[in-house]
Legacy VTK file of the C-alpha trace (Angstrom):
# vtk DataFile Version 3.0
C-alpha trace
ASCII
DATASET POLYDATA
POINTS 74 float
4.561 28.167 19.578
2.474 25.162 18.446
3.162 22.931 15.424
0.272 21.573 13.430
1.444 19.089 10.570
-1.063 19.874 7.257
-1.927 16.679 4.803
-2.173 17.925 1.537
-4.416 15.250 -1.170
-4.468 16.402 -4.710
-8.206 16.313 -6.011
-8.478 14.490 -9.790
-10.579 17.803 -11.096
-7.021 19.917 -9.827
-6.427 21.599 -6.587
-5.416 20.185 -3.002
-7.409 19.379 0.077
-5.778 20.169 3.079
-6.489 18.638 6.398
-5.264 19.157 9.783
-5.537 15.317 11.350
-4.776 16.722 15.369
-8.207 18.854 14.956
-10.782 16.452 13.785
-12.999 18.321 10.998
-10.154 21.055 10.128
-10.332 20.404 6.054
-10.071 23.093 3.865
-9.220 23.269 -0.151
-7.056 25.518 -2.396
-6.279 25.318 -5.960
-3.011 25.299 -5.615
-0.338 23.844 -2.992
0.139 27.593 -1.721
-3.600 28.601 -1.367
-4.358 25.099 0.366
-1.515 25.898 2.751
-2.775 29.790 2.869
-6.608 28.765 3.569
-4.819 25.610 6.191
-3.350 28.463 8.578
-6.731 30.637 8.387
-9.059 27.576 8.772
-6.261 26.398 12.381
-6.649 29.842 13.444
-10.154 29.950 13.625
-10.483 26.473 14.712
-8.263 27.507 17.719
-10.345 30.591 18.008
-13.749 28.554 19.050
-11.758 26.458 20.819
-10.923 28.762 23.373
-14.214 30.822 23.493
-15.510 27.257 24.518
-12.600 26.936 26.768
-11.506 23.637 25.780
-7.554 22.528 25.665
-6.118 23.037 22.582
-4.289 20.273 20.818
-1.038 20.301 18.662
1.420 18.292 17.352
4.572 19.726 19.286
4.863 16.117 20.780
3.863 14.089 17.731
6.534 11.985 15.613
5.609 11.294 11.822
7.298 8.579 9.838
6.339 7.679 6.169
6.763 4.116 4.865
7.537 2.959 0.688
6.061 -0.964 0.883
6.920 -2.500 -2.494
3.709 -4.194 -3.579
4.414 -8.386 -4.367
LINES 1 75
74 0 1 2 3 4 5 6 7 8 9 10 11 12 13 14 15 16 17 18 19 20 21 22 23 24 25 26 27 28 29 30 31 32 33 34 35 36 37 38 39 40 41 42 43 44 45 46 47 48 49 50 51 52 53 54 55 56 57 58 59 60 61 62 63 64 65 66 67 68 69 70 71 72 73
């Protein structure tokens, strides 16, 4: 099973842009968190898809850690 972390960006004129940072040029959009997430999975699959008609590896993020950091502006 592969793992494929999904950044979600809320737009200012509503809805989310998703992106999938391990697979350059994966970005999608819903208008909602659950569409964006819906339309992430279909736009990985197909990404994966061309991937292996080209026959090219196919990156995840099984092996990648993810920390998040709060800096309090001076």
């Amino acid at each position: 099973m592969a793992t494929y972390k999904i950044h979600l960006h809320k737009e200012e004129e509503g809805g989310f842009t998703a992106s999938v940072p391990v697979l350059p040029g994966c970005i999608t959009y819903g208008d909602s968190v659950e569409e964006a997430l819906t339309m992430a999975k279909e736009a990985i699959e197909l990404y994966i898809e061309d991937l292996k008609e080209r026959g090219e590896s196919i990156p995840d993020d099984n092996e990648t850690l993810e920390y998040s950091l709060n800096l309090v502006e001076a």
